[in-house]
Backbone as CSV, one residue per row, in Angstrom:
resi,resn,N_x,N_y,N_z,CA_x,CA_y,CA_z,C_x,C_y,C_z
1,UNK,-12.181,-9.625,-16.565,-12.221,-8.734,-15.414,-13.313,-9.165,-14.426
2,UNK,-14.319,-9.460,-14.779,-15.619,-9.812,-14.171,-15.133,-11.267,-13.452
3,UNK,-14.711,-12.300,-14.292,-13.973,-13.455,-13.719,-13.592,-13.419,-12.839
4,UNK,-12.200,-12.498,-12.770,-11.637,-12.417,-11.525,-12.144,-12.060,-10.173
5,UNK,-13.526,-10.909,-10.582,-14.383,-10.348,-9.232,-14.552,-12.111,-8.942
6,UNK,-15.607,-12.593,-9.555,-16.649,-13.764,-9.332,-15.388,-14.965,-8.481
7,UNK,-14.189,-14.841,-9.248,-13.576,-16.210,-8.429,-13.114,-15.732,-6.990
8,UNK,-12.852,-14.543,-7.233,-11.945,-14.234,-5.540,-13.552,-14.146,-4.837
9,UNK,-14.495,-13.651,-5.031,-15.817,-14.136,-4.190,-15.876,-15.499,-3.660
10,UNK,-15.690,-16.215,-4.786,-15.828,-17.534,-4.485,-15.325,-18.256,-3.386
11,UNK,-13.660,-18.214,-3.655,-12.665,-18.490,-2.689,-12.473,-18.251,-1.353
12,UNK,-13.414,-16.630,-1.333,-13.675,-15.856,0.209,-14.807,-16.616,0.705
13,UNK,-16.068,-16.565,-0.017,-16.788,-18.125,0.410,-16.525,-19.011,1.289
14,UNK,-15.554,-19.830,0.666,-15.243,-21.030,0.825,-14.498,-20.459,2.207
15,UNK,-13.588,-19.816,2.465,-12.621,-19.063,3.251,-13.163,-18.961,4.792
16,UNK,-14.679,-18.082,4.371,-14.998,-17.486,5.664,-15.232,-18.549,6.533
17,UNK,-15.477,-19.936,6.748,-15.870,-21.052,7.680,-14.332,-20.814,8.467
18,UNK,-13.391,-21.057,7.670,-12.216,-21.358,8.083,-11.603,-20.443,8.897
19,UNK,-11.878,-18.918,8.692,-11.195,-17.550,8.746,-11.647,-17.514,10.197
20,UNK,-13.117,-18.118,10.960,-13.408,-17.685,11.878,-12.822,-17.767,13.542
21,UNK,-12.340,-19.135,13.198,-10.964,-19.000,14.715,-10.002,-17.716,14.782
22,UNK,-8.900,-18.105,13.298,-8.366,-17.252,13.781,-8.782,-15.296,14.093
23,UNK,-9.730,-14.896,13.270,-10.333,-13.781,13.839,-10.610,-13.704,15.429
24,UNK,-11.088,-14.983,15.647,-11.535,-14.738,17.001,-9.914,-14.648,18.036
25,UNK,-9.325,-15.596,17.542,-8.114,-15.495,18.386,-7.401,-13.944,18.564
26,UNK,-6.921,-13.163,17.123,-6.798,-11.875,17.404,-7.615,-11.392,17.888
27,UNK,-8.972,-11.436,17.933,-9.745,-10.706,18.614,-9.774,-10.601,20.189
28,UNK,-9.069,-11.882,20.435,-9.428,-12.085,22.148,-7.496,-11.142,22.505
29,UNK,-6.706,-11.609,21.411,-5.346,-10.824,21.596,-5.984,-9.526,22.042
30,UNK,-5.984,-8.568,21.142,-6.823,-7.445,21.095,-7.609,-6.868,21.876
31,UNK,-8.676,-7.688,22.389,-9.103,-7.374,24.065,-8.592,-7.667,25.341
32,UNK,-7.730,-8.362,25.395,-6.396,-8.247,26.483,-5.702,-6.800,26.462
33,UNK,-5.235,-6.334,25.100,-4.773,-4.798,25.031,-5.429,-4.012,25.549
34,UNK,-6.766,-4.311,24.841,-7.677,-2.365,25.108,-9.077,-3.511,25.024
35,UNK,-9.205,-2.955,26.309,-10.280,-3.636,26.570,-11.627,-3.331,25.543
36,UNK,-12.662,-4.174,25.364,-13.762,-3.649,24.173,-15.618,-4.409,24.826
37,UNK,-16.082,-3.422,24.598,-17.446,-4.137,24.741,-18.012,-5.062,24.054
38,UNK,-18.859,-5.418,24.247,-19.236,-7.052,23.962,-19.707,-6.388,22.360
39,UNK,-20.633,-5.858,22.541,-21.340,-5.204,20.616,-19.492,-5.255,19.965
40,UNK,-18.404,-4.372,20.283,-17.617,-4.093,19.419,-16.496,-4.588,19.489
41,UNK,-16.670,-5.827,20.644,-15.913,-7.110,19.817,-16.570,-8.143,18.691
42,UNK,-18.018,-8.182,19.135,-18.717,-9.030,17.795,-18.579,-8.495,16.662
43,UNK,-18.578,-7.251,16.225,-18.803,-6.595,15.409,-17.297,-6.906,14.357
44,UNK,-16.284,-6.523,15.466,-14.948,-6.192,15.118,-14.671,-7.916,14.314
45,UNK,-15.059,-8.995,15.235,-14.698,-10.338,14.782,-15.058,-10.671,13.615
46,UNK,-16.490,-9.910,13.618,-17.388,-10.523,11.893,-16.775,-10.003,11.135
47,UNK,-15.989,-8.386,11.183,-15.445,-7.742,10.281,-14.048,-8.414,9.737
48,UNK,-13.459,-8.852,10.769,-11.978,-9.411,10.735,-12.191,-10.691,9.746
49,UNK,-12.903,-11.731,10.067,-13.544,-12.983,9.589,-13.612,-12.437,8.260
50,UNK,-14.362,-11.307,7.560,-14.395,-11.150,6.183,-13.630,-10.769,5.648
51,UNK,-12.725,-9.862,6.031,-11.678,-9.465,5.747,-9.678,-10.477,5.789
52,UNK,-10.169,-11.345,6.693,-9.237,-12.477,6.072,-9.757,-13.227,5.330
53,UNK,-11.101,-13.807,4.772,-11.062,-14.612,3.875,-10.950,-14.184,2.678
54,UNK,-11.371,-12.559,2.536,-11.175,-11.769,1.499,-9.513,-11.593,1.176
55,UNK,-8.831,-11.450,2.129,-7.304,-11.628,2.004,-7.313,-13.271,1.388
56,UNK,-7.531,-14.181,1.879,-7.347,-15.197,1.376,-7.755,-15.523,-0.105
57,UNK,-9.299,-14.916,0.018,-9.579,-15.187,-1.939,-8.705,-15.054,-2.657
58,UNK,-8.202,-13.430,-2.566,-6.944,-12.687,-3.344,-6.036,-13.576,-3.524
59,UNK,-5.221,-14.255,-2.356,-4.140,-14.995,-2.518,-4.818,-16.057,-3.813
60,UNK,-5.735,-16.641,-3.244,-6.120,-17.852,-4.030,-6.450,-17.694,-5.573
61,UNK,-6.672,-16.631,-5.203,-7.149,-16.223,-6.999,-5.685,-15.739,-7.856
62,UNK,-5.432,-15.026,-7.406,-3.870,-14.957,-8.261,-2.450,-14.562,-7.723
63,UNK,-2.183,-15.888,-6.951,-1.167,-16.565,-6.933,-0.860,-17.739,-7.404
């Protein structure tokens, strides 16, 4: 059980370098819609960035 925490960490790791274009790309989608201030598009991007590589660990870990 613990394994599985430690590898999908891992994988998100490795992930987040990669994750950071495309975050930014939805992100700039996204402020074309509804426009956003500068703090809560940075904010929103760092969040997005962790949250796909964290999607990605998952995949990587068990699939």
């Amino acid at each position: 059980m613990m394994i599985d925490l430690v590898l999908t960490l891992v994988f998100s790791l490795v992930m987040l370098l990669f994750m950071v274009f495309p975050a930014m790309k939805i992100m700039e989608w996204v402020d074309t819609k509804f426009p956003l201030s500068k703090t809560i598009y940075n904010v929103s991007t760092f969040l997005l960035t962790a949250f796909l590589s964290l999607l990605i660990g998952i995949f990587l870990r068990f699939a």
